[in-house]
N, C-alpha and C positions, 0 to 999 in steps of 0.2 A: 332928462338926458337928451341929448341930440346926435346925430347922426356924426357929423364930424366930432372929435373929440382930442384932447391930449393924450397921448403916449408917455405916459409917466410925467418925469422931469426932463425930457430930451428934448425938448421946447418943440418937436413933430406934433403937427396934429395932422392924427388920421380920419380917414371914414370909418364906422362901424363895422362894415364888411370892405375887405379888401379880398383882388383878383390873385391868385392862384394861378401859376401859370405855365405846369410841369404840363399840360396838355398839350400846349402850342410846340413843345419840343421834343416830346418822348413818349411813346406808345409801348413802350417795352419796361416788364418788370414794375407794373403798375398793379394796385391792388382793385382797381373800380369793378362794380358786378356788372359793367354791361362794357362791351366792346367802343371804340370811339375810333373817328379819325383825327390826324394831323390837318388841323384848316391849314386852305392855302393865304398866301399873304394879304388879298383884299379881305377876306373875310375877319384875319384876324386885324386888319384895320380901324374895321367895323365893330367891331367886338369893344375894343381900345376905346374909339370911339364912342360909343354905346357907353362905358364905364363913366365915361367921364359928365355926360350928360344925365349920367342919371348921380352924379355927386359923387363917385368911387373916386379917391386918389392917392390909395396905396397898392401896390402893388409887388407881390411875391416872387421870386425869381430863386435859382440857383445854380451852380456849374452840373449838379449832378439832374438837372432836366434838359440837358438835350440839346439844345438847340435854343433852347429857350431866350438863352441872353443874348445872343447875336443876334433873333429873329427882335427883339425889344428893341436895340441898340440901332436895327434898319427903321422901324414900323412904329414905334412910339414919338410924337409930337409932344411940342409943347413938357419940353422937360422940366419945365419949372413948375410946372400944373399937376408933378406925380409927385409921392412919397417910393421910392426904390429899396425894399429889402431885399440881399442875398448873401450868399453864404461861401464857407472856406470848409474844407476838411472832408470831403465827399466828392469825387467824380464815378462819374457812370460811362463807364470805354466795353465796348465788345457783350453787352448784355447783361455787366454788372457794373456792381459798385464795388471801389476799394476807398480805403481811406486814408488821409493822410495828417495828422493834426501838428505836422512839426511848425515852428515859426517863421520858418522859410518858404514852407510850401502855403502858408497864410498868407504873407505877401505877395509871393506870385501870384497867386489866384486871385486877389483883391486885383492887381496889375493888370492881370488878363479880363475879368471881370469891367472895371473905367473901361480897357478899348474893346471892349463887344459891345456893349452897353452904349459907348459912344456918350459917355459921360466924365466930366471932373472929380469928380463927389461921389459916393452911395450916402444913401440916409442911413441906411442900417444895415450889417453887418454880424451875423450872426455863424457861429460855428455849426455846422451839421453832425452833430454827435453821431454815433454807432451804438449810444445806449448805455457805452461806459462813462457817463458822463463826469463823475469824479478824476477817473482816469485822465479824460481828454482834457480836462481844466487845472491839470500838473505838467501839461507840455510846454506852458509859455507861450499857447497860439494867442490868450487873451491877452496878454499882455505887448504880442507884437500886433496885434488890431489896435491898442488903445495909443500906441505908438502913431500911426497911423492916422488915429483919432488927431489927434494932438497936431499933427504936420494937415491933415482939412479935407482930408482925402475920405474921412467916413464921419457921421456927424452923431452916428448912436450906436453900441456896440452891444453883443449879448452872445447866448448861446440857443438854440433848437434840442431842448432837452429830453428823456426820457425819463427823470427818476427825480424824485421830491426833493431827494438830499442837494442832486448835481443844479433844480431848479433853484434852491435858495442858496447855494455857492454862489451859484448865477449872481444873483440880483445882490449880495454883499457885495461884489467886485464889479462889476458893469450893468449898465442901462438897462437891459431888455432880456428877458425868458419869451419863449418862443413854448408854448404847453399845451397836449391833449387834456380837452374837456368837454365831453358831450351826454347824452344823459344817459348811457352805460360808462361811463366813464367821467368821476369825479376824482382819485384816487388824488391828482397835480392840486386841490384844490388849498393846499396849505401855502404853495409857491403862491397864488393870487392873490389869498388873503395877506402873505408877507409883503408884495408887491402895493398892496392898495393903503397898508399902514406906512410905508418909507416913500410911496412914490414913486414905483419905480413902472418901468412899461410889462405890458405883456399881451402878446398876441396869441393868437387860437388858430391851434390846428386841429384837423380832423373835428370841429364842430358836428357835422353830419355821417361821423363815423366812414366816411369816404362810402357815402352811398348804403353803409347797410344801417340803418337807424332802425332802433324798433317799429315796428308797425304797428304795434297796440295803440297810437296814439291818432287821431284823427288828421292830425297834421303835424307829424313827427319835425318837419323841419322848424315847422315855424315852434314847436315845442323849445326844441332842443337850442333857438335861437335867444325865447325867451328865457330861458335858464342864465344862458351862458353870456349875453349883451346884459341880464341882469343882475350880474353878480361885480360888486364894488370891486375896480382893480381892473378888470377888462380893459382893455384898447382898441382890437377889432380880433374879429374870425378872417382867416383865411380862407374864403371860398372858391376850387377851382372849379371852372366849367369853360367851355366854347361854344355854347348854347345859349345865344341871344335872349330865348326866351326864358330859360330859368336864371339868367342872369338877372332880369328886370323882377323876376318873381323872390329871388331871394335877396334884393333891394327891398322890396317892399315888405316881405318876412322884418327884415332888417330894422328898419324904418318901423314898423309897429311894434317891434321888441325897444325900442328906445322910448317910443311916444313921441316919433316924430313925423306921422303924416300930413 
């Protein structure tokens, strides 16, 4: 295996691990065990930076982190050099989130999404469920994405699922599932194995249970990396952090879960 990789059949190839990037934008209504700050602009240049010299070049975004896309849209170089996924049907106003999965409110947000971003194109495009995931994929948003798809404006399309059923809806009808899998949690793992028989992409969230991984294990992260970079169907993990140093640590985590040092 190696570090960069294809994303199904969306002709993307990713890193193994890709940056996560609800830190750089939003400090509220977050689930991590330990407190953080909002870096300021050079640091998260450095960080960008940093990803990219150590091989990362995908990269996680969405309206409902904050600030997130605009701060990209300023701070990110070298746009040719990323993989860009983000998402529709989620915004976070005044300390929460609502949602919206209608097909109108998918193009706008894609719309707003190119000018923060300060981009033509996203690579991928995924819906941000609320968990009703069956529900959210009878509103016609995929369908106005893949519209979208079609006119050049998004180049891979899916959904960020929570439920086995709404993952392999997913992947019959569009590109990409977006699935929790880490080593308390296998339950997504039929969406993978469907995804690695047809081809199709799938990225990982919450690989590291957003911070609370079992500690039975002597190196939980890099356990739970080997598990889940090992399992046929994979594309990469989502990892967020603003910490230079565990960034390069979970690069190399990364990187020996593939057999690529």
């Amino acid at each position: 295996m190696a570090f960069l990789r294809p994303l199904g059949d969306t002709g993307l190839t990713v890193s193994a691990l890709g940056l996560g990037t609800v830190k750089i934008g939003r400090d509220q209504g977050v689930k991590y065990p330990n407190a953080f700050t909002i870096p300021d602009d050079q640091a998260v240049r450095e960080l960008l930076a940093l990803a990219r010299e150590l091989d990362i070049n995908l990269i996680d975004t969405a309206p409902a982190y904050g600030r997130s896309e605009e701060r990209l849209g300023q701070l990110l170089s070298g746009r040719q050099d990323w993989v860009i996924v983000s998402k529709v049907g989620e915004e976070f106003e005044n300390g929460e989130s609502r949602f919206d999965f209608t097909p109108e409110h998918a193009i706008a947000s894609v719309e707003r999404s190119l000018r923060r971003l300060n981009t033509d194109y996203l690579d991928c495009v995924l819906i941000h469920s609320d968990g009703n995931d069956l529900e959210v994929l009878r509103q016609g948003t995929l369908e106005a994405l893949a519209e979208l798809k079609r006119k050049g404006l998004i180049r891979a399309i899916g959904v960020s699922t929570k439920t086995v059923e709404g993952g392999l809806e997913t992947l019959r009808r569009a590109d990409v599932a977006m699935v929790t899998y880490n080593l308390a949690h296998d339950e997504e793992r039929p969406v993978i194995d469907y995804a690695s028989e047809h081809d199709k992409g799938i990225l990982i969230k919450k690989a590291f249970a957003s911070g609370h991984l079992d500690a039975g294990h002597a190196d939980p992260v890099q356990a739970s990396l080997d598990r889940v970079l090992g399992t046929p169907g994979v594309g990469a993990v989502i990892a967020g952090t603003v910490n230079p140093k565990h960034l390069r640590e979970n690069v190399e985590k990364a990187r020996r879960a593939v057999g690529d040092l």
